[in-house]
C-alpha positions as CSV (number, residue, x, y, z in Angstrom):
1,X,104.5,-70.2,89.7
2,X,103.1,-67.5,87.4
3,X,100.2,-69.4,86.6
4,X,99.5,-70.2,89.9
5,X,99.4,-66.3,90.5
6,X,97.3,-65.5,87.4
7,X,94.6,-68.5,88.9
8,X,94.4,-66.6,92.2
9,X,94.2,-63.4,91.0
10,X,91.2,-64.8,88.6
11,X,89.6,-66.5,91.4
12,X,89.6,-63.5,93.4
13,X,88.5,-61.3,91.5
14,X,85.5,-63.4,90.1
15,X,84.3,-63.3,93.7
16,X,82.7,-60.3,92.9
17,X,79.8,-62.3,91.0
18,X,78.2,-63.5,93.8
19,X,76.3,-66.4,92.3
20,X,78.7,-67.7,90.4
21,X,79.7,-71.2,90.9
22,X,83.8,-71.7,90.1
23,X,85.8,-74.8,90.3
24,X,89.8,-76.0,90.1
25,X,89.1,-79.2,87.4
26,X,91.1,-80.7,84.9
27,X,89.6,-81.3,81.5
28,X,90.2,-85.3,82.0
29,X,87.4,-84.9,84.8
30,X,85.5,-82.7,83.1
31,X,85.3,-84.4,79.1
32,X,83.7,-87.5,78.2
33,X,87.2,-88.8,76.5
34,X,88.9,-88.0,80.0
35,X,91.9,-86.0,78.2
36,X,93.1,-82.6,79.2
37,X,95.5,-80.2,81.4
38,X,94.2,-77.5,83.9
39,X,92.8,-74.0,83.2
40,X,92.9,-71.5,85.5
41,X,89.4,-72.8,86.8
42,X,85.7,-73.5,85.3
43,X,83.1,-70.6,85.3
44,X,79.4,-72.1,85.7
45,X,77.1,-69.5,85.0
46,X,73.1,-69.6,85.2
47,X,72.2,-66.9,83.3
48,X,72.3,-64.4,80.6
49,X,73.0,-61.7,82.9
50,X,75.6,-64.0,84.4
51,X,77.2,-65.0,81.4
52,X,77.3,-61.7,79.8
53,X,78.9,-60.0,83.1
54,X,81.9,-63.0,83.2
55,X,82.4,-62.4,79.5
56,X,83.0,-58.7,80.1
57,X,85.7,-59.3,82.7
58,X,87.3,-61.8,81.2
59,X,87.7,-59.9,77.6
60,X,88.1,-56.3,79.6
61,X,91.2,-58.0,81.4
62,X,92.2,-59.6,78.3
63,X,92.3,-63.0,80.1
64,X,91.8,-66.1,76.8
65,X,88.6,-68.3,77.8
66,X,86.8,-71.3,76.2
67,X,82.7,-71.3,76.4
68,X,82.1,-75.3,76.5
69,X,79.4,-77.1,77.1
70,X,79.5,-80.7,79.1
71,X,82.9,-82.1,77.1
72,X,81.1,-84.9,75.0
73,X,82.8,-83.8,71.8
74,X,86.3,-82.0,73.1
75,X,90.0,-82.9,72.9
76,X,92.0,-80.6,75.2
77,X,95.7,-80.5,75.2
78,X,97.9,-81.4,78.3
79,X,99.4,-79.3,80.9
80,X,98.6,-76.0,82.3
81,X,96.2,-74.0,80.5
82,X,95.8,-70.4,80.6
83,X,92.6,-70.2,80.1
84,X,89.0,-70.2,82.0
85,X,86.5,-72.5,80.8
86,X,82.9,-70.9,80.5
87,X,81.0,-74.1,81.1
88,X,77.0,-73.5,80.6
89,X,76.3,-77.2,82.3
90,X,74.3,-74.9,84.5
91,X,72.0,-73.2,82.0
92,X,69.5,-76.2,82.0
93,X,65.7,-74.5,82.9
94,X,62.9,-76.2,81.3
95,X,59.8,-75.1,80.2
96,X,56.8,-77.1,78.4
97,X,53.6,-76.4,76.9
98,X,51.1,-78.3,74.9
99,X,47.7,-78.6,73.4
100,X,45.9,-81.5,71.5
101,X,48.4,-81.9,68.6
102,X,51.3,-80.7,69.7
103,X,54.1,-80.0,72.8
104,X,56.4,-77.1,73.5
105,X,59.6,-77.6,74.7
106,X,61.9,-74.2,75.7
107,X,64.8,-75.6,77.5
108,X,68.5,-74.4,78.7
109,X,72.3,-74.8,76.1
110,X,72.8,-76.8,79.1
111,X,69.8,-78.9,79.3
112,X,70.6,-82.8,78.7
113,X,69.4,-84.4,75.6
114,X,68.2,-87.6,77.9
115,X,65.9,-85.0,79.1
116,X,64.0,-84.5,76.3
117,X,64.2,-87.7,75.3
118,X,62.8,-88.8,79.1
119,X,60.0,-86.0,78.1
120,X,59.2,-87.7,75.0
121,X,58.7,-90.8,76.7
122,X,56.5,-89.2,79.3
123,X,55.1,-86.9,76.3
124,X,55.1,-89.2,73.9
125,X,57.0,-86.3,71.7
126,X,57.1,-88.1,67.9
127,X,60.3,-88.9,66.8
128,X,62.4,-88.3,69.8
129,X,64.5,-91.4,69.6
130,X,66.6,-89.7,66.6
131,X,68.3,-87.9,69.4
132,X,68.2,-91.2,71.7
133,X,71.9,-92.3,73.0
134,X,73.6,-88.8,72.8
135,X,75.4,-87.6,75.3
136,X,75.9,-84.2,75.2
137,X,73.5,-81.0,75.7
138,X,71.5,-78.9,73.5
139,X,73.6,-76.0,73.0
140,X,76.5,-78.0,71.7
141,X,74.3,-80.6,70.1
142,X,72.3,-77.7,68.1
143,X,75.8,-76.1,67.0
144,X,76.9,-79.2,65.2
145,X,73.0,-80.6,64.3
146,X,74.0,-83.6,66.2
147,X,71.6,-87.2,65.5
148,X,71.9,-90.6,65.0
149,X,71.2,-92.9,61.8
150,X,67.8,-92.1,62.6
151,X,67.8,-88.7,62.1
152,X,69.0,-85.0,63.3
153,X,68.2,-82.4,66.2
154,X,67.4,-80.1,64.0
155,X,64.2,-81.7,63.1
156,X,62.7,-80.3,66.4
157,X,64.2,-77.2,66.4
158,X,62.0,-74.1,66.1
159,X,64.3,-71.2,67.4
160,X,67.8,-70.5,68.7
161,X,68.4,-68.2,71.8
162,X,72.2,-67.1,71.5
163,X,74.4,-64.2,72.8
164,X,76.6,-62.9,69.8
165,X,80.1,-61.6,70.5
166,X,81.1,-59.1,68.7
167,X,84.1,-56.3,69.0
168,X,83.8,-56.8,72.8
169,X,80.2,-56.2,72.9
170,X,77.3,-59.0,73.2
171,X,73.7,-59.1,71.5
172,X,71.3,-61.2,72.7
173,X,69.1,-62.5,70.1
174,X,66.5,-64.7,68.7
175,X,67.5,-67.1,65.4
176,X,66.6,-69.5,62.7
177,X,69.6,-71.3,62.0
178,X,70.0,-73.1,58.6
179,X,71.4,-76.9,59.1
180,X,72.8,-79.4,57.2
181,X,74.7,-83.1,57.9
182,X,77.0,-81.8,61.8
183,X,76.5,-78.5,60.8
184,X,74.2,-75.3,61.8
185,X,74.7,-71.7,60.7
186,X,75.4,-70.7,64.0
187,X,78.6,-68.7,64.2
188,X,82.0,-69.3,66.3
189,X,81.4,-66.4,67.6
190,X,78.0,-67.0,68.7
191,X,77.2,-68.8,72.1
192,X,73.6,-70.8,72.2
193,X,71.6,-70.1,75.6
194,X,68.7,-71.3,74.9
195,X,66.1,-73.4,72.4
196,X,62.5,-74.1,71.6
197,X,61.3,-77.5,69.8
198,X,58.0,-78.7,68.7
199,X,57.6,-82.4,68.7
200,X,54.3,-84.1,67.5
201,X,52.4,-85.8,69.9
202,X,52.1,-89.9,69.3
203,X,51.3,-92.5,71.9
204,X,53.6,-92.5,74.7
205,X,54.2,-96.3,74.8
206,X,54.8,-96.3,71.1
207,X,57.9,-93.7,71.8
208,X,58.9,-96.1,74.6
209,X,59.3,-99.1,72.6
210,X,61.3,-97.0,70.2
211,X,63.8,-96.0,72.1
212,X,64.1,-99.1,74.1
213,X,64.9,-100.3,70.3
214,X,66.9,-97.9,69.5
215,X,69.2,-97.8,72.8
216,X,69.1,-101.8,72.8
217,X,70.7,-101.6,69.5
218,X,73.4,-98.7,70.5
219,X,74.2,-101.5,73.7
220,X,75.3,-104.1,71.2
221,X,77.2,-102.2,69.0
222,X,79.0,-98.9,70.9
223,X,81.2,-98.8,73.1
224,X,79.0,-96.9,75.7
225,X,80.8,-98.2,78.5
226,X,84.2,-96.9,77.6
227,X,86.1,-92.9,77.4
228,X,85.2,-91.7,74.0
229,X,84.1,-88.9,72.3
230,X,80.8,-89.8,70.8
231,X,82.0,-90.3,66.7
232,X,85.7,-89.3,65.6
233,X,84.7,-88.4,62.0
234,X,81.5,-87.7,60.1
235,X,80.4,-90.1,57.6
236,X,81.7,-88.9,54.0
237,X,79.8,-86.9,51.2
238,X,79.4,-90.0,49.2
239,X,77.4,-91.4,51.7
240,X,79.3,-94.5,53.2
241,X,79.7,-94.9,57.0
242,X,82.8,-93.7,58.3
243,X,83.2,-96.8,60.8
244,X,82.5,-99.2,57.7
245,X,85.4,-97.4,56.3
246,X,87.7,-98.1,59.5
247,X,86.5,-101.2,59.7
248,X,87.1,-102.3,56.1
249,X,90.7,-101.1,56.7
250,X,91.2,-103.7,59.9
251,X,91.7,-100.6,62.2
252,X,88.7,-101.8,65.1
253,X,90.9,-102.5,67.9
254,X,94.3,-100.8,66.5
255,X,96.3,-98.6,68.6
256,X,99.5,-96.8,68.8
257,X,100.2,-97.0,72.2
258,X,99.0,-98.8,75.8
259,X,96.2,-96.3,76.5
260,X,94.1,-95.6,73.8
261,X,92.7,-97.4,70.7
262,X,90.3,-97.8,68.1
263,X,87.3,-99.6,69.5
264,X,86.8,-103.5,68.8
265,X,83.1,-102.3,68.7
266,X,83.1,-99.4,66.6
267,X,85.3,-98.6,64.7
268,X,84.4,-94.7,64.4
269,X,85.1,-94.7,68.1
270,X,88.6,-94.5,69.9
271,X,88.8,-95.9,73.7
272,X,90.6,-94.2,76.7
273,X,91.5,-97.1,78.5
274,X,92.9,-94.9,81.3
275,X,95.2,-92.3,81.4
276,X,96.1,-91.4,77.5
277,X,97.4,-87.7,76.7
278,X,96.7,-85.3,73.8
279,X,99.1,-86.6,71.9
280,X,98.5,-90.6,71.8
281,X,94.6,-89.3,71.2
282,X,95.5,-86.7,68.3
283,X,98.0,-89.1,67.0
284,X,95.7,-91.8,66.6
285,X,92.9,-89.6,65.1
286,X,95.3,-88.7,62.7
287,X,96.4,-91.8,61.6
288,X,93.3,-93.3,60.7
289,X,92.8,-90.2,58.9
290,X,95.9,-90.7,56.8
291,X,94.9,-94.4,56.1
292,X,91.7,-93.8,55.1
293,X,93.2,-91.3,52.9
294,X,95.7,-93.1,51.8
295,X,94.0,-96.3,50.8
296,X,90.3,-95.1,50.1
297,X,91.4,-91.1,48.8
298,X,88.9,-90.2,51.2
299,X,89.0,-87.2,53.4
300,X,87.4,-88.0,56.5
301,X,86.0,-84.8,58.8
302,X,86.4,-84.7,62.5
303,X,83.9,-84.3,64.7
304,X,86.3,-83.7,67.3
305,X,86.9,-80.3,67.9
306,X,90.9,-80.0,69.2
307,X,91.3,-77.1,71.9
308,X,95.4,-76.6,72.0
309,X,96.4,-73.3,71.4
């Protein structure tokens, strides 16, 4: 019952922000894996101003939140959480600019990454399929330097938009991250609004044919179809593939329980197959982990990022 009261306190008092979109979701409906309890609702704000005054409330009445983005990369515990989550789905403006050589792209943290791939078709933006086949949206994707074998995001990237959080105050400022293999320079504590690429123009049907490649290939051997997160763990220092790894271990298809296995296609991919819990997902992360550990001495890295405090 007391979180029930907490919720509708929340709810009522955020409907002094006029424009701002809430919702009552559970994290299974709302991540790509389809795992996770119930906060006290989802915040979707559209702007900085927006964002900024939700933050303020939330950290003046000293009420925990979680600033996601659309869920592609996120294992959320069970339960009832007492938490909001500050999703910036809804921060997904566009703007686009060009000249003979080259084309501008200033888009939203919440922007797809099918959209600029779509716009490099259209464009024919050089070297777009390096992001081809990734489901999640810039913000996120920036903060971790998502790619493919191809390549990384950061390639693109010119400048970072974000809103720093610091003591209970916010800055809003303009940055050059630094990025290596999944990782950026942006801080935890920093929240990306915004981004602008360059992308070289080549001949639109040339990007086309690409990415047609490129996604034919992802078809035939990822489990696109199915609940996942994306990748479990990044590949290793030493440069092998982290789904080689599994595989050479016989872990494609293994599972602990009913609902949730490694993937017969990939073996850096686990599988909802419907209803699986925090624990039967973290547990099976984990011990693939451990294997790999224990019979390669090799530390895999998750990708996954656990929310279960």
């Amino acid at each position: 019952m007391r979180f029930d009261e907490e919720r509708r306190g929340i709810l009522s008092d955020l409907r002094q922000f006029k424009k701002l979109e809430t919702k009552i979701l559970k994290f299974a409906d709302a991540t790509s894996v389809g795992i996770g309890g119930e906060p006290y609702c989802f915040v979707f704000p559209r702007t900085a101003n927006d964002l900024e005054s939700v933050m303020h409330y939330l950290i003046s009445k000293q009420i925990p939140f979680w600033v996601i983005g659309n869920g592609t990369k996120m294992l959320v515990r069970d339960g009832k959480i007492g938490r909001v989550a500050v999703s910036l789905a809804r921060f997904d403006f566009q703007q686009c600019t060009e000249d003979k050589h080259t084309v501008s792209v200033k888009v939203g943290a919440g922007t797809s990454l099918q959209f600029l791939v779509a716009l490099g078709i259209k464009k024919g933006l050089d070297g777009v399929e390096k992001i081809t086949g990734i489901p999640g949206c810039v913000g996120g994707a920036i903060k971790v330097n998502a790619g493919t074998r191809l390549g990384s995001i950061s390639e693109f990237v010119e400048d970072v938009e974000v809103l720093t959080l610091f003591d209970g105050t916010f800055k809003i400022e303009r940055l050059k991250p630094k990025f290596a293999y999944r990782w950026s320079s942006i801080g935890p504590n920093q929240i990306v609004l915004s981004a602008n690429f360059k992308f070289k123009k080549t001949e639109p049907a040339r990007v086309k044919e690409n990415v047609s490649k490129y996604l034919k290939k992802r078809f035939e051997t990822q489990p696109v179809n199915s609940k996942t997160f994306g990748c479990m763990f990044k590949n290793p220092p030493n440069g092998e593939s982290a789904g080689k790894i599994i595989d050479e271990l016989g872990l494609k298809g293994f599972r602990l329980t009913k609902r949730i296995k490694v993937s017969s296609i990939h073996a850096n991919f686990i599988e909802n197959e419907g209803g699986a819990c925090f624990q039967e997902a973290d547990e099976l992360i984990n011990y693939v982990k451990d294997k790999v550990k224990q019979e390669r001495k090799i530390e895999l890295e998750e990708e996954v990022i656990k929310l279960c405090d």
